[in-house]
Each structure stands twice: as C-alpha cells, then as structure tokens.
C-alpha positions in Angstrom: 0.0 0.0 0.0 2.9 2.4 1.0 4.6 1.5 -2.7 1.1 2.6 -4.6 0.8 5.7 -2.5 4.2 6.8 -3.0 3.9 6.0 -6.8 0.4 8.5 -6.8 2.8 11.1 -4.8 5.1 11.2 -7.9 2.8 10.9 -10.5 2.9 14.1 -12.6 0.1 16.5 -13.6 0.4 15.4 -16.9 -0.3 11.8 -16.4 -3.3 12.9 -13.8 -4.7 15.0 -16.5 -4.6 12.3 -19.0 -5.7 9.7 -16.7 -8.9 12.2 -16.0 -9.1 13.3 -19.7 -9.4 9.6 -20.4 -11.9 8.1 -17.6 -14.2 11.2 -18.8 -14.4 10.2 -22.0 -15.1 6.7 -21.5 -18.1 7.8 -19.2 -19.3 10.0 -21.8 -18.8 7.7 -24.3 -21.3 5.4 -22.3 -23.7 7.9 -22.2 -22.9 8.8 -26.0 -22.2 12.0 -25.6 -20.1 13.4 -28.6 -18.0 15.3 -26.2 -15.9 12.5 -25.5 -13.9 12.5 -28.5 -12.4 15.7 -28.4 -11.5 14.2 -24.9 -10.3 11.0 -25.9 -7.8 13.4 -28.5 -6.8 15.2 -25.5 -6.1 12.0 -23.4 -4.0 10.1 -26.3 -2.1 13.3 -27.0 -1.2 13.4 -23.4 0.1 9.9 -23.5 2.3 10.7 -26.7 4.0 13.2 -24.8 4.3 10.9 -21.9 5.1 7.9 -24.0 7.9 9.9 -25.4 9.2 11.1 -21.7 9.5 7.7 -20.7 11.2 6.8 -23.7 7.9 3.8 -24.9 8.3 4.2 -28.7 5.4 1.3 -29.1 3.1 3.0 -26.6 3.9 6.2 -28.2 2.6 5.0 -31.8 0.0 3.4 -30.3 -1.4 6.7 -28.8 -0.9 8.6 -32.0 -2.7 6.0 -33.7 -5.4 6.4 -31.5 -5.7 10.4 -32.7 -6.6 9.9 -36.3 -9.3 7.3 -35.1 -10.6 9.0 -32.8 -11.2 12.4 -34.7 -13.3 10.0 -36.8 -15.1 9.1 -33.9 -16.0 12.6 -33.2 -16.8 13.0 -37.2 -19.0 10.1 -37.4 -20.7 10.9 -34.0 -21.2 14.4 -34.9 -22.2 13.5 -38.4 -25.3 11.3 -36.9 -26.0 14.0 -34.6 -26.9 16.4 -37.5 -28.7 13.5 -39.2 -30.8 12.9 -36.4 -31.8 17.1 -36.3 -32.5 16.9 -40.0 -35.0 13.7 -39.4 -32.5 11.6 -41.1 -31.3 7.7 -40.0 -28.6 8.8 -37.6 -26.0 6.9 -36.5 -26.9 4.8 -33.5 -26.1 1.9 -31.1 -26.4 -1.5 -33.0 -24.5 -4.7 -33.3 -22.0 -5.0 -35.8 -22.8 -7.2 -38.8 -22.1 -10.8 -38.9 -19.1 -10.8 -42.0 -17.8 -7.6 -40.3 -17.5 -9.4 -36.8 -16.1 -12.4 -38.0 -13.8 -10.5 -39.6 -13.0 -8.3 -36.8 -12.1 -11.5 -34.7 -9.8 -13.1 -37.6 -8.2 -9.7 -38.0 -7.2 -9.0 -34.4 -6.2 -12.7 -34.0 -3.6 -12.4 -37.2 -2.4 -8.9 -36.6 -2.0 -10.2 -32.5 0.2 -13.0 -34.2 2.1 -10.9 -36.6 2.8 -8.1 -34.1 4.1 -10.4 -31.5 6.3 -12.0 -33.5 7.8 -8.5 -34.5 7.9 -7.7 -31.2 9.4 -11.1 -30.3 12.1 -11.0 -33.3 13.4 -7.2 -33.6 12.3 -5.0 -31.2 12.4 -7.6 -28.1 9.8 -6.3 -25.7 8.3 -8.2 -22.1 5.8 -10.7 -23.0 5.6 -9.7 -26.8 2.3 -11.3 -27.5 0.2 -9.8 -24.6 1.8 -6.3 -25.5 0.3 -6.8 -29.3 -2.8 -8.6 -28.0 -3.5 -5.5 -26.0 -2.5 -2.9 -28.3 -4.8 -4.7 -31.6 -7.7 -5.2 -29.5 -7.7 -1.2 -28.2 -7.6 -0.3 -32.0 -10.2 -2.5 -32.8 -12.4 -1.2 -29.6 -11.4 2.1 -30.7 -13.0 1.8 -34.1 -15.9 -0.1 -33.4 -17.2 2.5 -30.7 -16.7 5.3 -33.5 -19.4 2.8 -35.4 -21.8 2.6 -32.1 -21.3 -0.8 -32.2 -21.8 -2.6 -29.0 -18.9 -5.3 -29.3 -16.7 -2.1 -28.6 -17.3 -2.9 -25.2 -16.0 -6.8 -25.0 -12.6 -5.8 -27.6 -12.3 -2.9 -24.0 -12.9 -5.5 -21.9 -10.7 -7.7 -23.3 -8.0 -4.6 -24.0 -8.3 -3.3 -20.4 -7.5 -6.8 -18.6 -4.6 -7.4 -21.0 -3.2 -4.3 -20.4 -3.9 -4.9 -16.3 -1.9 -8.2 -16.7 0.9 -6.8 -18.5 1.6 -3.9 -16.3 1.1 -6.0 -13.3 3.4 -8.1 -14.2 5.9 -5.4 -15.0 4.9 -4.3 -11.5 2.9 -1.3 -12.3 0.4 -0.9 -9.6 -1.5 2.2 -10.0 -2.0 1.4 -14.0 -2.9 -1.8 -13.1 -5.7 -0.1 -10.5 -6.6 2.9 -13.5 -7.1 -0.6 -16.2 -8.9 -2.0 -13.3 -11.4 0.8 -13.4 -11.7 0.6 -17.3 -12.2 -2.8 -17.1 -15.6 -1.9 -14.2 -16.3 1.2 -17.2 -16.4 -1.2 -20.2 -18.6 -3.7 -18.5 -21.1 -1.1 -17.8 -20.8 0.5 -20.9 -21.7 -3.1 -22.0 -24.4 -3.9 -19.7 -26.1 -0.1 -21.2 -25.8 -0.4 -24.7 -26.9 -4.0 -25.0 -30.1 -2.7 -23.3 -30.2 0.5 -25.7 -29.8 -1.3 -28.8 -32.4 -4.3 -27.3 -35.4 -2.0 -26.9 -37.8 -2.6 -29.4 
C-alpha cells in the first residue's frame, strides 16, 4: 500500500490529466455523448508526450494512432448527430454485422500474431504477445465504438485486462488499479448499450 501511494505522490500533472481526460471520455462515451472524442484526442495526446518522456516508442505510436481514429469518432458521432436534427437515419447503437465481426475476430487474432512475433524477433519487448494482444484489441475497440457498435465494449474488456496483466506483471500498480477501473467502465458500458440497442 505504502509502494502505490508513494507511486500517486510522484505521478505528474500530466499523467493525472490524461488519466482524468481519459476516464471522462469513457463515461461520456457510455452515455454517447459526442464530447468525448475531443477528450479521448486530448487523453491520447497526453500519453504521446508521456510515452515519449518515458522513452515507450510502441506505446507512443499506439497513442498517435489512437488520434486519427478518434477524430473519426468525433466526425462520425457528430455527423449522426446532425442526421438525427435533419430527421434523417442517424447513427446509432447496434451490433456489428455478422461478415464484419467475423472478420474483426480473424483480423485482431492475425495482426495479435504478426505483431508479437515483430515484437518477439526485432524490437524484443516483455511478454511480446500480450503487448500486441492488447494494443490490436484497443484499435479495434477504438474503431468499433466510433461505429456505435456494442462489441466495442467486449474488444475494451478484453483490452483493459490485457493491459492490467501486462503492467502487473511489470509491476505497475497504479496502471494496473486505472485498467482495473476501465475494465468496471467497459462492463457497464456493456451492460447499457446491449439494453439500448435491445429496446424494441
């Protein structure tokens, strides 16, 4: 206990501020509210800076990567927001389409293998296939919540507790607490969009 408070004592504004920036946006995200996007930007920017102070070129690309996707978030959100004002179909919670999951699930599996292996052969990382297990499964959540599609959730879920288990075992206790929390987010996030995009 003494370790994880002294590690919260020496945590710098910047990582607070993208910790907050980030837990805001998944709890508006839940809600679908559009301002979460510009808030996830604000979060992953953050991490790019911090990425690059702690010298994590892989978490750094990841978090840059995130950018671009989720500016289409805030596009596509945005977009079905005017569509929805104009009495148009607007963009709204659903599940994703059979091919498309099945593909999803194929892709993440492949890319997971390919990564790791990269990882494992030339850039020799801790536990190389968690790492890209983690880091293909965010990108895919990423994307599928900018399409309101309610698997988002279980690819976070699934993101979130690799990520737990690979800082935990790198001893990382208060990421492993902040994944924790994500992991308790996505599950509601779950739990409220299945029951949104159930209603008749």
């Amino acid at each position: 206990m003494d370790a994880i408070l002294s590690q919260m004592q020496q945590t710098s504004w910047l990582e607070w501020l993208g910790t907050l920036t980030g837990l805001a946006a998944v709890v508006l995200s839940i809600r679908e509210r559009v301002l979460a996007w510009p808030l996830f930007v604000s979060c992953y920017a953050l991490y790019v800076v911090l990425s690059w102070q702690a010298s994590l070129p892989a978490a750094m690309a990841l978090n840059a990567l995130f950018i671009p996707i989720s500016l289409y978030g805030w596009w596509s959100w945005q977009r079905g927001r005017q569509q929805s004002a104009c009495g148009q179909e607007a963009l709204s919670i659903s599940r994703m389409p059979g091919k498309i999951r099945n593909l999803a699930v194929i892709s993440i599996a492949g890319a997971t293998l390919l990564l790791g292996w990269v990882n494992q052969r030339w850039i020799g990382g801790a536990l190389p296939y968690l790492d890209a297990f983690a880091t293909i499964s965010s990108l895919a959540a990423q994307w599928m919540l900018s399409r309101k599609w309610v698997e988002n959730w279980i690819a976070w879920i699934l993101a979130d507790l690799a990520f737990a288990l690979l800082w935990g075992l790198q001893g990382y206790a208060v990421t492993v607490i902040m994944f924790a929390v994500f992991t308790l987010l996505a599950i509601c996030g779950w739990c409220s969009w299945y029951r949104t995009q159930a209603k008749p």
